[in-house]
KELO-269622 format. One record per residue: residue in one letter; x, y, z of N, C-alpha, C, O in turn. Coordinates in steps of 0.02 Angstrom, whole numbers, padded with zeros to 5 digits, always signed. Example, Ala and Ser with C-alpha at 12.3 -4.5 7.8 and 13.67 -1.06 7.14 Angstrom:
<recs>
A+00660-00284+00390+00615-00225+00390+00660-00165+00390+00712-00166+00423/S+00642-00112+00354+00684-00053+00357+00645+00002+00394+00670+00057+00402/
</recs>
This chain:
<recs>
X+00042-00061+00000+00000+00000+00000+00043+00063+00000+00034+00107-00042/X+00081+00067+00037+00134+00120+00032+00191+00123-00031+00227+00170-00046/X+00187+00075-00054+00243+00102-00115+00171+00137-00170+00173+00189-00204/X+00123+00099-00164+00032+00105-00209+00044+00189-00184+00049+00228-00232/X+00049+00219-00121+00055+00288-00104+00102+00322-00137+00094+00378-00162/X+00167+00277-00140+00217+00326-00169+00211+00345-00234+00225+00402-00254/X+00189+00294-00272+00192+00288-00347+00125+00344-00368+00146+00393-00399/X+00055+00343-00356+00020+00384-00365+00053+00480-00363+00049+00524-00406/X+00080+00481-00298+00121+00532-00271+00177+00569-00308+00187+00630-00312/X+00222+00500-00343+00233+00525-00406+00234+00541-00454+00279+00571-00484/X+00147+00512-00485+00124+00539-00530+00107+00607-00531+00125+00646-00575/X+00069+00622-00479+00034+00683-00459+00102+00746-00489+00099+00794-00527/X+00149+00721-00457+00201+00773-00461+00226+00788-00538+00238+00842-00565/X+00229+00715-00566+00251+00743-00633+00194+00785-00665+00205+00844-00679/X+00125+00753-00681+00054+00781-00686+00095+00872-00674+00118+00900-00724/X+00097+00901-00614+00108+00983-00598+00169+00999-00632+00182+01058-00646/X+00206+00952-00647+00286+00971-00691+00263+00995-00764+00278+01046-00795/X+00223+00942-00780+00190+00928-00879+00151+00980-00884+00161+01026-00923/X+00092+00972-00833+00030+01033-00860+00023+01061-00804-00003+01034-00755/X+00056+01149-00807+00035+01172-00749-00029+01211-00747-00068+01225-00793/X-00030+01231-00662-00092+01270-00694-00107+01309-00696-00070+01357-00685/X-00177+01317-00713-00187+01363-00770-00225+01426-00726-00272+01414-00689/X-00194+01502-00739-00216+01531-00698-00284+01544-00725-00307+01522-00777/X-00318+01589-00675-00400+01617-00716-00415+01664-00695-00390+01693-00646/X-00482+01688-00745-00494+01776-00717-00453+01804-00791-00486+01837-00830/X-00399+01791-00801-00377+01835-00857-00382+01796-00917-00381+01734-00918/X-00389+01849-00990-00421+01820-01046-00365+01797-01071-00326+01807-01025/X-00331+01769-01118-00270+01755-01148-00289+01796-01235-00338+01792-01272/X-00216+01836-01238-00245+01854-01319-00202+01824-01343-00175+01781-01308/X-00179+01835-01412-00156+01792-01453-00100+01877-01501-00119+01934-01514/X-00058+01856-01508-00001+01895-01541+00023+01870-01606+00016+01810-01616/X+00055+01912-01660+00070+01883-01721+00167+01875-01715+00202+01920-01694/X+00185+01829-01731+00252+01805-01740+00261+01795-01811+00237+01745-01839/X+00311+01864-01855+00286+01868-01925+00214+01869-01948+00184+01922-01946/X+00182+01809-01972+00090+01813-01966+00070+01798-01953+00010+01813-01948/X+00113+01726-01922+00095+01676-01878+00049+01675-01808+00078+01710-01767/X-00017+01646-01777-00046+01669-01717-00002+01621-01682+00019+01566-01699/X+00010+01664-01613+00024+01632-01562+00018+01664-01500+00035+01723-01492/X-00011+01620-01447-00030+01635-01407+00005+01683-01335+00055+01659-01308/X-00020+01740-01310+00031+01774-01261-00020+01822-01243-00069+01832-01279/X-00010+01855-01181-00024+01936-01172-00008+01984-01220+00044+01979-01253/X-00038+02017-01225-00024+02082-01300-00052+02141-01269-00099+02145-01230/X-00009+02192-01295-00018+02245-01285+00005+02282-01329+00040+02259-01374/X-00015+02367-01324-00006+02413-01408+00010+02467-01388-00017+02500-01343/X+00071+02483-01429+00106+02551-01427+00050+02576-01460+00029+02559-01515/X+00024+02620-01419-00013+02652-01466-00008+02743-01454+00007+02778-01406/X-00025+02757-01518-00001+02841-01556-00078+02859-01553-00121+02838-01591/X-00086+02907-01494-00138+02964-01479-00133+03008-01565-00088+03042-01590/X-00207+02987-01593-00215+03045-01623-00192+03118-01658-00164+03134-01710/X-00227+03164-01582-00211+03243-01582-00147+03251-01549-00113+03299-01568/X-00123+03214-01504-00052+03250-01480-00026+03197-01501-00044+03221-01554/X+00002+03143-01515+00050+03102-01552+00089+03071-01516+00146+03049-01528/X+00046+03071-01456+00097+03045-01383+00096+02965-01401+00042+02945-01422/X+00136+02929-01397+00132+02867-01374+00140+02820-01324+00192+02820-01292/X+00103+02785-01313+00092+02766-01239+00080+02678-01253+00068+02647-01305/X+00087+02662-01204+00068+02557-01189-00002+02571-01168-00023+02616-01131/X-00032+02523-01198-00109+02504-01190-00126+02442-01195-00110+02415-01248/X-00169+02393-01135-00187+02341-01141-00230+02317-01194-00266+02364-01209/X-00242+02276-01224-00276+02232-01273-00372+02279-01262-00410+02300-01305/X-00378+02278-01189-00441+02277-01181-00447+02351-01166-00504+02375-01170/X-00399+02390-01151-00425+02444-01147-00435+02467-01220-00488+02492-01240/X-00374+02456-01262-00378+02484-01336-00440+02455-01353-00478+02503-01346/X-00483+02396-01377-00526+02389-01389-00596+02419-01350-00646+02425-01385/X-00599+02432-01301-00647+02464-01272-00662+02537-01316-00721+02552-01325/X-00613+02578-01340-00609+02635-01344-00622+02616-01437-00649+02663-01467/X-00610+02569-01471-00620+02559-01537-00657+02551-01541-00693+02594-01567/X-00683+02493-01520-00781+02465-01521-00820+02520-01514-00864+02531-01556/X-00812+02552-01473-00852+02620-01436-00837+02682-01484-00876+02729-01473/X-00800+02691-01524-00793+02742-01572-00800+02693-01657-00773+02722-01704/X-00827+02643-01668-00828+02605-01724-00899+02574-01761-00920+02572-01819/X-00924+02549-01684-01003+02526-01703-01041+02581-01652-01010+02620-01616/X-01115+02578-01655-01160+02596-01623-01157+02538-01553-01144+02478-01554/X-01173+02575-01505-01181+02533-01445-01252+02503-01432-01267+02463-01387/X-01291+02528-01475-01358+02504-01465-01362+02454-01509-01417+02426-01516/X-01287+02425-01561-01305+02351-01600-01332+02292-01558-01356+02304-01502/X-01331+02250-01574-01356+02181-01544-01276+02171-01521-01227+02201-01543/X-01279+02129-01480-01224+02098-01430-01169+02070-01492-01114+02098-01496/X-01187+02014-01539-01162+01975-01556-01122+02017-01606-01064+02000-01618/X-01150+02077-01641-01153+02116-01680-01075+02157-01654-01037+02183-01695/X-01059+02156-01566-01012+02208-01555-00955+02135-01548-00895+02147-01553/X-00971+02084-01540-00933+02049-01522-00883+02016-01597-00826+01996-01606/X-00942+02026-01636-00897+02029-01723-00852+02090-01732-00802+02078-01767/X-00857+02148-01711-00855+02206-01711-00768+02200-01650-00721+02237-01661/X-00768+02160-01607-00714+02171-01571-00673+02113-01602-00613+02110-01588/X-00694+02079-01631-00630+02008-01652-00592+02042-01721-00531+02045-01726/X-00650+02071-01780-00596+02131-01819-00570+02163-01800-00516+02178-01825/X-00594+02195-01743-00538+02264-01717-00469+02252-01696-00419+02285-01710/X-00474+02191-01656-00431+02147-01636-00388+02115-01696-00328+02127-01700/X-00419+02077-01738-00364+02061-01777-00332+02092-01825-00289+02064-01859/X-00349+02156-01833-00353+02204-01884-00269+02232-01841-00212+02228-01863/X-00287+02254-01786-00251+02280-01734-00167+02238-01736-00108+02255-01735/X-00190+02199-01738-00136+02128-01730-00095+02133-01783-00034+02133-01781/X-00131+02138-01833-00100+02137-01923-00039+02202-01941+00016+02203-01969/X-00088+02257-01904-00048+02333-01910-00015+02298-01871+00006+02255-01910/X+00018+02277-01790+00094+02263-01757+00099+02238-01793+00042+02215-01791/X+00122+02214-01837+00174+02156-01879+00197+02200-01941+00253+02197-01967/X+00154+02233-01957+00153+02292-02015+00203+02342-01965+00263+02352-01975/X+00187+02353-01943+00243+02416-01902+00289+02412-01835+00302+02456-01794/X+00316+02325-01838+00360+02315-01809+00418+02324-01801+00451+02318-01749/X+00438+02341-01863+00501+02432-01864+00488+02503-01840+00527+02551-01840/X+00428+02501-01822+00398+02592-01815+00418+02592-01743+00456+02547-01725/X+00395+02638-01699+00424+02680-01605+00330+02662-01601+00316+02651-01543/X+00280+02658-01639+00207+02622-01630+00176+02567-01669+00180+02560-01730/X+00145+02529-01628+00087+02477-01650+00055+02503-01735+00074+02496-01793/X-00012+02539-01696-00060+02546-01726-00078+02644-01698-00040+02668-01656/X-00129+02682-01723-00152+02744-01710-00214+02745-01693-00254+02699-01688/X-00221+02821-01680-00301+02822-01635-00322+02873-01713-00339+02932-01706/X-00320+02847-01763-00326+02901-01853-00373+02840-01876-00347+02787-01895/X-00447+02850-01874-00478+02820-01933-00469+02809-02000-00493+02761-02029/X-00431+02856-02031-00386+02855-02096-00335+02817-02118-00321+02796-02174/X-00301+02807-02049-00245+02763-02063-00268+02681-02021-00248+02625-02038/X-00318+02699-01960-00309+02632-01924-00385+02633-01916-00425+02646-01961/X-00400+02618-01853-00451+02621-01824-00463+02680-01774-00423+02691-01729/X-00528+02722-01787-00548+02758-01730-00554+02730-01638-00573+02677-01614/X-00533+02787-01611-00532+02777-01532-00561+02832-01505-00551+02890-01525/X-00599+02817-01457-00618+02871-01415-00615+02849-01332-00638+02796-01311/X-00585+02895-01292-00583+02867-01227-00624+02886-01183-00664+02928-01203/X-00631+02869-01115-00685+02876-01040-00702+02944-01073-00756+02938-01101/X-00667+03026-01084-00714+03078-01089-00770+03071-01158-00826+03096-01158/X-00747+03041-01204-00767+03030-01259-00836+03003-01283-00880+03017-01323/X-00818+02953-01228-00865+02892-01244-00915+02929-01189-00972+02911-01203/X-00917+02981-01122-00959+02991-01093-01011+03049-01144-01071+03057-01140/X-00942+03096-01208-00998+03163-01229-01036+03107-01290-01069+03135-01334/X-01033+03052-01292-01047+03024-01360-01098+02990-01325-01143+02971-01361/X-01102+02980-01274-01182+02931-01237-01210+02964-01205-01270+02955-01211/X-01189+03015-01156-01209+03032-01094-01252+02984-01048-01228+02929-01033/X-01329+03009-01018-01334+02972-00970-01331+02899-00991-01363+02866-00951/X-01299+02855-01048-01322+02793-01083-01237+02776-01068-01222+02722-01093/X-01199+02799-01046-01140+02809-01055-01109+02714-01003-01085+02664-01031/X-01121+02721-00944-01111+02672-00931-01129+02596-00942-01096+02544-00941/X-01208+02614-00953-01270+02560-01009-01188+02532-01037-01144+02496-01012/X-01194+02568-01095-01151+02547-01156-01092+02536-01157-01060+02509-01203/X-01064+02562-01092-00967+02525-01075-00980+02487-01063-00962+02442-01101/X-01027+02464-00993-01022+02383-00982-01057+02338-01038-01037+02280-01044/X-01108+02362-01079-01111+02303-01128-01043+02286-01200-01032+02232-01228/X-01004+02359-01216-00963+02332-01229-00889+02310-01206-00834+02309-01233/X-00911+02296-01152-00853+02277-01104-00874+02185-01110-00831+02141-01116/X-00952+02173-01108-00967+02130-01092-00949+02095-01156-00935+02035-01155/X-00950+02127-01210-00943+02089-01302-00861+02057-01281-00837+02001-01279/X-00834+02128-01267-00746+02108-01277-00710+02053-01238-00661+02018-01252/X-00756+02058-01177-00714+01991-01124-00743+01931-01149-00711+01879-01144/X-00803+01932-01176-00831+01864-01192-00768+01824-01269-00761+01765-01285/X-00738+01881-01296-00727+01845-01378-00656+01884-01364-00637+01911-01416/X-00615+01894-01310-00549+01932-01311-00482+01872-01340-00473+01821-01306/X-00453+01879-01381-00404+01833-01390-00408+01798-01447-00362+01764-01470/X-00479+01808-01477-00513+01769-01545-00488+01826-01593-00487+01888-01590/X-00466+01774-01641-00437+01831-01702-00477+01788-01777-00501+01731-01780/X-00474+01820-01811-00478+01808-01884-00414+01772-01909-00356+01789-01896/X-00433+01717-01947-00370+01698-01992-00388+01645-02045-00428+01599-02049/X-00327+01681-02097-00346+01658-02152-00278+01597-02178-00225+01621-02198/X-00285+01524-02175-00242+01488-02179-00184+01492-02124-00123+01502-02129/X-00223+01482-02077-00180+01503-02002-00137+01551-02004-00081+01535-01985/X-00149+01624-02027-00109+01685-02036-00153+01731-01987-00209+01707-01977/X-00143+01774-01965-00193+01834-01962-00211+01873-02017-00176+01896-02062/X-00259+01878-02009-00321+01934-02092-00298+01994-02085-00268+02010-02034/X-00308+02032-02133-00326+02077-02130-00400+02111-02137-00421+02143-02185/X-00436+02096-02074-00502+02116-02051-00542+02199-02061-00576+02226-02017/X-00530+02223-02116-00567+02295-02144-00639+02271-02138-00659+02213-02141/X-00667+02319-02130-00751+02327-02122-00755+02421-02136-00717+02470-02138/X-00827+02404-02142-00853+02447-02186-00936+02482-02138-00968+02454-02094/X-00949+02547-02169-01007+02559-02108-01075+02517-02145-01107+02482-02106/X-01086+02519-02180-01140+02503-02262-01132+02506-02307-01119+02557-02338/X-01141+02415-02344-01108+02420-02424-01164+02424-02451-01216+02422-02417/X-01164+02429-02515-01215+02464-02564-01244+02390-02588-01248+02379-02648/X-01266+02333-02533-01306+02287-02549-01263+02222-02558-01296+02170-02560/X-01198+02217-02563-01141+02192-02567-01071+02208-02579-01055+02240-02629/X-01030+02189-02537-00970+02211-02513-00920+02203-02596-00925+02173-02650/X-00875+02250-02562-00830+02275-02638-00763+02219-02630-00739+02196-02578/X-00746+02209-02694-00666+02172-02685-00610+02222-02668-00611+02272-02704/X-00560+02220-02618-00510+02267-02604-00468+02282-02670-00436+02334-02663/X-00459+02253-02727-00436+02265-02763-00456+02325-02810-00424+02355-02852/X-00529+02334-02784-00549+02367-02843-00553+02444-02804-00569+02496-02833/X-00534+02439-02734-00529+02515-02675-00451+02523-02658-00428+02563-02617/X-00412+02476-02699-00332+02489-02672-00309+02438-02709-00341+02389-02727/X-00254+02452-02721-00209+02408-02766-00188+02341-02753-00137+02322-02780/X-00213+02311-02725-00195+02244-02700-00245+02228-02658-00264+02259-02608/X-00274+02158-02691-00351+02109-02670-00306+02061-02606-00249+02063-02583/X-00368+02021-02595-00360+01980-02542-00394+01919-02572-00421+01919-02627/X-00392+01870-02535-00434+01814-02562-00492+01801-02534-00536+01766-02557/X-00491+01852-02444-00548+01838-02405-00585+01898-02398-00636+01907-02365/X-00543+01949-02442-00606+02012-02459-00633+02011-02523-00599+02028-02571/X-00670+02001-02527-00694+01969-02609-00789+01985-02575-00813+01968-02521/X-00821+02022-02635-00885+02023-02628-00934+01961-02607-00930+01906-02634/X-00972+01974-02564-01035+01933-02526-01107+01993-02534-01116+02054-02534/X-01143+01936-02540-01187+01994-02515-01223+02036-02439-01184+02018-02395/X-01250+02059-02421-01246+02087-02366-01329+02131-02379-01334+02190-02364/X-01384+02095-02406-01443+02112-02394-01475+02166-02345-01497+02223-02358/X-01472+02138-02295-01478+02180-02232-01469+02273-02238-01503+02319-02214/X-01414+02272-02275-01379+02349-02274-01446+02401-02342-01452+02461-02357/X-01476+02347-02362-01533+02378-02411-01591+02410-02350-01633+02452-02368/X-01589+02390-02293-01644+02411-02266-01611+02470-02201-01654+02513-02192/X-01569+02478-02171-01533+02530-02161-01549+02600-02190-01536+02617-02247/X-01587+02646-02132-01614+02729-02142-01551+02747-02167-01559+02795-02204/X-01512+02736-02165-01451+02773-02197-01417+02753-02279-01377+02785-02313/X-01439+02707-02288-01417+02648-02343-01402+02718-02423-01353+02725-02460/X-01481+02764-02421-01454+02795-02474-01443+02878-02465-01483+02912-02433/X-01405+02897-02486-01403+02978-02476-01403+03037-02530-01388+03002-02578/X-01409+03101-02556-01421+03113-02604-01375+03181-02576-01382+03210-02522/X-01317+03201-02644-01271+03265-02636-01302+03313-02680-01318+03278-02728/X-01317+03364-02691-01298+03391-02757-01279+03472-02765-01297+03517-02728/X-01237+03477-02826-01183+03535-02833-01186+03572-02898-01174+03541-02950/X-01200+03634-02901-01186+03672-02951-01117+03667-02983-01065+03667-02951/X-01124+03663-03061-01057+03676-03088-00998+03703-03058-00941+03679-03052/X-01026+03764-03037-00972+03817-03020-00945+03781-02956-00885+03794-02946/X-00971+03742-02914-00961+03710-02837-00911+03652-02867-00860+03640-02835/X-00923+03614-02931-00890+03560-02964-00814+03574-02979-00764+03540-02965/X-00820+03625-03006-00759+03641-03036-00703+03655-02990-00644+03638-02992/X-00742+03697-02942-00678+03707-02878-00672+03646-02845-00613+03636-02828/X-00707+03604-02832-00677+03526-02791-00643+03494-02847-00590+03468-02832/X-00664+03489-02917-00635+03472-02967-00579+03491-03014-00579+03470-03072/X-00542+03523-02994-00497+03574-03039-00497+03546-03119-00511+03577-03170/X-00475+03474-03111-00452+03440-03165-00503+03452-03234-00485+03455-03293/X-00571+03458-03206-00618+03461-03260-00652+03536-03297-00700+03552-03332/X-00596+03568-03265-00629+03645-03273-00623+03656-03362-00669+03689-03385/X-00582+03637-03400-00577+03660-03448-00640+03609-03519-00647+03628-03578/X-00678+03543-03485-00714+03522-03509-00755+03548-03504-00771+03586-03458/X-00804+03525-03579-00890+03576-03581-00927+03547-03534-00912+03488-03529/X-00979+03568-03488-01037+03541-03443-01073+03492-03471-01089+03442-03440/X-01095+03506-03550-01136+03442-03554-01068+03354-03579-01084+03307-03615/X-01011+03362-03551-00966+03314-03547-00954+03288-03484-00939+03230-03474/X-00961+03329-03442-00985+03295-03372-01005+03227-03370-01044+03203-03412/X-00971+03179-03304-00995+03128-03291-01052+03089-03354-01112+03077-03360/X-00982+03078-03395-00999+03014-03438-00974+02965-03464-00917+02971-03485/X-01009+02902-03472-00967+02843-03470-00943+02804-03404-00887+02783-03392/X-00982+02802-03378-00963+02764-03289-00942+02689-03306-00948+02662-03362/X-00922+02664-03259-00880+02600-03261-00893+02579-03205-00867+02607-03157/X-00935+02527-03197-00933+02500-03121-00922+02429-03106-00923+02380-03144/X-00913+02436-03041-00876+02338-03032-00956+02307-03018-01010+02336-03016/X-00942+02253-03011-01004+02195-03014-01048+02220-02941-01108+02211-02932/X-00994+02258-02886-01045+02296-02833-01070+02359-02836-01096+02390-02790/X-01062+02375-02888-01086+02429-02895-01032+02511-02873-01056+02566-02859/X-00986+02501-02876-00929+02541-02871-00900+02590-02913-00844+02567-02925/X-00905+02646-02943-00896+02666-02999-00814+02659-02977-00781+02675-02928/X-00802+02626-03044-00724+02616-03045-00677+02678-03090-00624+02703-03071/X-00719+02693-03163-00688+02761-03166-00768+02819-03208-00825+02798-03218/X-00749+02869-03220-00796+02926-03245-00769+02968-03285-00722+03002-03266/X-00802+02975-03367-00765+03014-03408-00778+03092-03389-00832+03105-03364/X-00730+03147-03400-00772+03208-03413-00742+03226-03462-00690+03257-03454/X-00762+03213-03521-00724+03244-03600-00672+03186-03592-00683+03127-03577/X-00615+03216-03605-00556+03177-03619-00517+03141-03545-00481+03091-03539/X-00542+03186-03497-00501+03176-03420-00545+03097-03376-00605+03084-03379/X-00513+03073-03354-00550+03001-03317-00530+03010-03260-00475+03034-03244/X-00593+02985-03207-00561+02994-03121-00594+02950-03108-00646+02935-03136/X-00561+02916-03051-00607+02845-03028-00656+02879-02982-00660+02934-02955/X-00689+02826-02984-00765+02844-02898-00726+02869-02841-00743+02913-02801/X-00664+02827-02842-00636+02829-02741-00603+02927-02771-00609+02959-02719/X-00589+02953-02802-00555+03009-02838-00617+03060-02805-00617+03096-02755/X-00664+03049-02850-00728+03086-02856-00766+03065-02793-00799+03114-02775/X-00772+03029-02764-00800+03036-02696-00759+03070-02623-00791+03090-02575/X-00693+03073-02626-00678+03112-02574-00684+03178-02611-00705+03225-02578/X-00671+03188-02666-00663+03284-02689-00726+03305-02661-00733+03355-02625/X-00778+03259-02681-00844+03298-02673-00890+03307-02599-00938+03342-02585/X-00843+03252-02555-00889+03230-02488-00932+03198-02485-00976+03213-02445/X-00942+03117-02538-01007+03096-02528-00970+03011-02482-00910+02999-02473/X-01008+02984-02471-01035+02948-02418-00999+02872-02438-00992+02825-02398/X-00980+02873-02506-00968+02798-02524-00957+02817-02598-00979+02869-02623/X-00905+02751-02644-00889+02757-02713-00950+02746-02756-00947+02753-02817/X-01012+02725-02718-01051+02677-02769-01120+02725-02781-01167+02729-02741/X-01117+02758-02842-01162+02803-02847-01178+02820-02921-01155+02789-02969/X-01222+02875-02925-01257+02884-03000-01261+02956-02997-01269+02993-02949/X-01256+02966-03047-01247+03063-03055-01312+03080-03111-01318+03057-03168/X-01350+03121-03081-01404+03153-03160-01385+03248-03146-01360+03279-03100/X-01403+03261-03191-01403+03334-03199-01475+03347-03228-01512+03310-03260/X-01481+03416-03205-01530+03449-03222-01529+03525-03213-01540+03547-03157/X-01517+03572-03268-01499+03621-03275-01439+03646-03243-01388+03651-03276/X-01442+03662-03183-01358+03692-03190-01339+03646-03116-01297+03664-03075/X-01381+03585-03111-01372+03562-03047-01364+03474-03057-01398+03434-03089/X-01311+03467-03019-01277+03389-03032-01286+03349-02947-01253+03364-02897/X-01330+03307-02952-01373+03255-02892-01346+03198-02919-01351+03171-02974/X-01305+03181-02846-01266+03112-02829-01318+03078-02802-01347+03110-02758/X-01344+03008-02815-01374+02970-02778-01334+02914-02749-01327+02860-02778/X-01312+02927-02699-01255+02878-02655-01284+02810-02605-01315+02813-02552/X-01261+02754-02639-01275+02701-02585-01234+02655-02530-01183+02621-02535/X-01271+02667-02484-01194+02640-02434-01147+02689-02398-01154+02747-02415/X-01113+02680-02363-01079+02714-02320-00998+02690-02314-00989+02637-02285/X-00936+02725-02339-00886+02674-02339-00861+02642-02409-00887+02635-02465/X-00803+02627-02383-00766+02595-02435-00796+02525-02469-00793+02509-02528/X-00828+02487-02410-00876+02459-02435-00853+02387-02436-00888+02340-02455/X-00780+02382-02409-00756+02334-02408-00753+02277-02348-00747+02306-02294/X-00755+02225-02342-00748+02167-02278-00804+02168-02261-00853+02163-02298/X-00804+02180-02169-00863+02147-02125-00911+02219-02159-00879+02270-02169/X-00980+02219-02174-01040+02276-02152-01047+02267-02092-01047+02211-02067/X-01059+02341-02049-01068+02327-01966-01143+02347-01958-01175+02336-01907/X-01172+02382-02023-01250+02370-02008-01276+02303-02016-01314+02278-01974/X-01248+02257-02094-01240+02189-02098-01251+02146-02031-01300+02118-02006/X-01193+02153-02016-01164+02111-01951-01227+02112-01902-01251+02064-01871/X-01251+02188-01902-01309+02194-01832-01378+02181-01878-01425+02218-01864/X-01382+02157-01904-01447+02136-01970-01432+02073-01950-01463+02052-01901/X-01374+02020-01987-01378+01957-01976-01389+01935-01896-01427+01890-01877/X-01345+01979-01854-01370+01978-01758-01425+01948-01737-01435+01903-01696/X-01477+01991-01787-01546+01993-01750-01593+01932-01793-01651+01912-01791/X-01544+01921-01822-01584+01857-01872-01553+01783-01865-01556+01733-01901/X-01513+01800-01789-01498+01734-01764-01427+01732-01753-01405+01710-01700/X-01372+01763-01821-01310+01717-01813-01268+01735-01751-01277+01779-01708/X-01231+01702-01757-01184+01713-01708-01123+01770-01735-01117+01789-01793/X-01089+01790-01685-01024+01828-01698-00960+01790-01762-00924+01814-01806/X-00974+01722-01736-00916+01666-01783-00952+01664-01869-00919+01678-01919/X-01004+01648-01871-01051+01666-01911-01031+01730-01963-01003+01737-02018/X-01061+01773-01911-01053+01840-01949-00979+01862-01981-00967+01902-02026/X-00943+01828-01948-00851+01831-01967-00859+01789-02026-00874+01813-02081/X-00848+01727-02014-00843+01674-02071-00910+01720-02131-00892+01710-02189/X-00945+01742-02130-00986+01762-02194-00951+01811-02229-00941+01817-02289/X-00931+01852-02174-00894+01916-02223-00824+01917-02256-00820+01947-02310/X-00759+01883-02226-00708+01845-02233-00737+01817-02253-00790+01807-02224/X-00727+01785-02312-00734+01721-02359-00670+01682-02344-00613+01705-02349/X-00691+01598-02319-00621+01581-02313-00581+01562-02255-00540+01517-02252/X-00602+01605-02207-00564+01627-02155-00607+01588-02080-00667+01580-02085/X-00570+01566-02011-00597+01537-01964-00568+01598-01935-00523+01637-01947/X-00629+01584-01874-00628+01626-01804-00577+01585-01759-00606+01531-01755/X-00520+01580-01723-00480+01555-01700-00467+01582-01601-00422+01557-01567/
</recs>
């Protein structure tokens, strides 16, 4: 019986040598090695915006402040929890991208993802303000550490506010496609109060956002459009001069590339659909499919083509 004691006794011990254990309470995230996922604590140099300070930020604080400046807080749960695994892996992708830089990633919607912090998030909710930290506090701890990946790499996870009924190929918004950003459709974003919007500009308003076209006649204006299979105007004649949609939609301020131009007397009406580049996850999408059942893994795997939730 006593050696029966010893021998168990030594199992036990090797058992705590092999697999120790495992602490709890904290989430585990996952870090890129080259593109590779692997598992660790992570954290992000991250570059303030307006003063350019850079500072260390936990996984969960940076995402608190993305989610909360990215989606609406009044989406469906599952909706923020899709919403924090792109942010996250998106996040992940830029460190590896700027693992020569003094920062991670930025608080520049232009270049990264928008952030807004505790004062931010209080003038952007007020009395709803805590409501909506703890529920997206509650998205991020539930799915913290889950990344996107495409052939066990990390993605590059872009999303979009509303595509114009289906999502655009990155190739056709930037010089280089993906294999898991590639058009789906995204129904849902047809029923969205915001889905269509309408600009419109006198010549004389055209020409100054437009320099390039000043010396063409008016009735040469926006003709000959070219659009991708989502509806994207890819380029627009005016006389002899060509500018793509992504060209002609920032000069002018409208809402998205995917649009239709009429004139009528001295006045030119953009009918714009969608919101955004138009590319990856839709986050009205995402909170459409939410409420129609799917899950967060779901809503990932639909928009990534290709790609597992990990």
């Amino acid at each position: 019986m006593k050696n029966l004691y010893g021998w168990i006794s030594l199992f036990l011990s090797l058992c705590l040598l092999l697999f120790p254990l495992i602490p709890g309470g904290k989430a585990e995230a996952v870090a890129v090695v080259g593109t590779e996922v692997k598992s660790e604590a992570v954290t992000f140099r991250f570059k303030e915006k307006d003063s350019e300070e850079i500072r260390e930020i936990s996984a969960e604080e940076y995402l608190l402040g993305v989610v909360s400046a990215e989606m609406p807080a009044s989406f469906h749960l599952e909706a923020l929890k899709a919403q924090a695994v792109a942010a996250y892996t998106f996040a992940l992708w830029r460190k590896n991208e700027n693992k020569n830089e003094k920062y991670d990633i930025t608080g520049d919607s232009t270049l990264d993802q928008a952030f807004i912090n505790e004062e931010g998030r209080r003038k952007k909710w007020g009395d709803k303000c805590e409501e909506y930290t703890d529920k997206i506090k509650s998205a991020i701890n539930s799915v913290l550490g889950q990344t996107v990946t495409y052939n066990g790499k990390i993605a590059q996870t872009l999303y979009t506010a509303i595509s114009g009924g289906k999502t655009e190929a990155a190739e056709n918004v930037w010089s280089k496609g993906y294999p898991y950003l590639v058009p789906v459709e995204s129904v849902g974003d047809l029923l969205s109060p915001n889905y269509l919007s309408t600009a419109s500009f006198s010549s004389e308003e055209i020409i100054k956002k437009l320099p390039e076209i000043e010396k063409v006649k008016v009735e040469s204006w926006f003709s000959s459009p070219v659009y991708s299979d989502s509806g994207t105007v890819m380029t627009m004649k005016f006389g002899s001069v060509s500018l793509t949609g992504k060209q002609i939609r920032y000069a002018l301020g409208l809402k998205s590339a995917n649009f239709d131009v009429s004139a009528k007397n001295d006045t030119f009406t953009f009918t714009v659909r969608g919101y955004g580049h138009g590319v990856g996850m839709s986050q009205y999408g995402a909170d459409y499919m939410a409420k129609q059942g799917s899950s967060y893994k779901e809503i990932l795997e639909w928009y990534y083509k290709g790609c597992k939730v990990v």
